[in-house]
C-alpha positions in Angstrom: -6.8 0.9 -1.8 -3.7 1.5 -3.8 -1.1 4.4 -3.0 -2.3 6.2 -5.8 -6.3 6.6 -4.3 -4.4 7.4 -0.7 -2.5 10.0 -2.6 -5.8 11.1 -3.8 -7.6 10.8 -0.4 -5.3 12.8 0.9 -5.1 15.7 -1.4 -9.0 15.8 -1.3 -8.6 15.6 3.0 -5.8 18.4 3.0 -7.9 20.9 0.4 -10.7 20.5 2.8 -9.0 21.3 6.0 -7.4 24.3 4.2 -11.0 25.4 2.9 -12.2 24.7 6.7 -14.9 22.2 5.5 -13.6 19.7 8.0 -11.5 20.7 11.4 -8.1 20.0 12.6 -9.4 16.9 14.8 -11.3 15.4 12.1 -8.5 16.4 9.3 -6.1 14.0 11.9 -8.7 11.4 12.0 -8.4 11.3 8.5 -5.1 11.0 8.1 -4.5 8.6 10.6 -7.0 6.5 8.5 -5.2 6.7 5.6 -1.6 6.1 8.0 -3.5 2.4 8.1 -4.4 2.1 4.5 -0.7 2.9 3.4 0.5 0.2 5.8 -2.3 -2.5 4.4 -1.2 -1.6 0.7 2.5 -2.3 1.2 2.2 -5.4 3.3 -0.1 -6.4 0.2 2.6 -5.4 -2.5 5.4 -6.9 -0.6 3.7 -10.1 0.4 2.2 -10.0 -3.6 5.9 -9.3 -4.8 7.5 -12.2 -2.3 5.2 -14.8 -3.6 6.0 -14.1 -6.9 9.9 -14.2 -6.2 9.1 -17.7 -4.1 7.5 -19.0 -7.4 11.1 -17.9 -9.5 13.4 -19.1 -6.9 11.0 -22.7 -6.8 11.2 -22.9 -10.4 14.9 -22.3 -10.7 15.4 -25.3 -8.1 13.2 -27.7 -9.5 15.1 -26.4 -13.5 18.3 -26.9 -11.7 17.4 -30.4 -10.1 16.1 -31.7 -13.6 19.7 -31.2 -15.1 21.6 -32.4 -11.9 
């Protein structure tokens, strides 16, 4: 799930707690769950976004190590 759904999950979660489909327990139930799903998301964009500076900084090694 990317920020944008949770965004979206939990604009659909906070219209039904103010329309009283769901109750304050389960509307914090919710949330909490989506508390986790944020946290999942960025650890997968950082660790997405490390790799991909790992790669650059490899490259640039192995470019500079050719011309040494």
């Amino acid at each position: 799930m990317n920020l944008q759904e949770i965004e979206q999950q939990y604009n659909q979660y906070t219209g039904m707690y103010h329309t009283g489909d769901i109750t304050k327990e389960e509307y914090v139930n919710l949330l909490q769950g989506l508390e986790v799903e944020k946290a999942v998301s960025l650890n997968a964009e950082e660790l997405q976004y490390k790799e991909q500076l790992n790669m650059a900084i490899n490259a640039a090694i192995s470019a500079a190590s050719v011309l040494a």
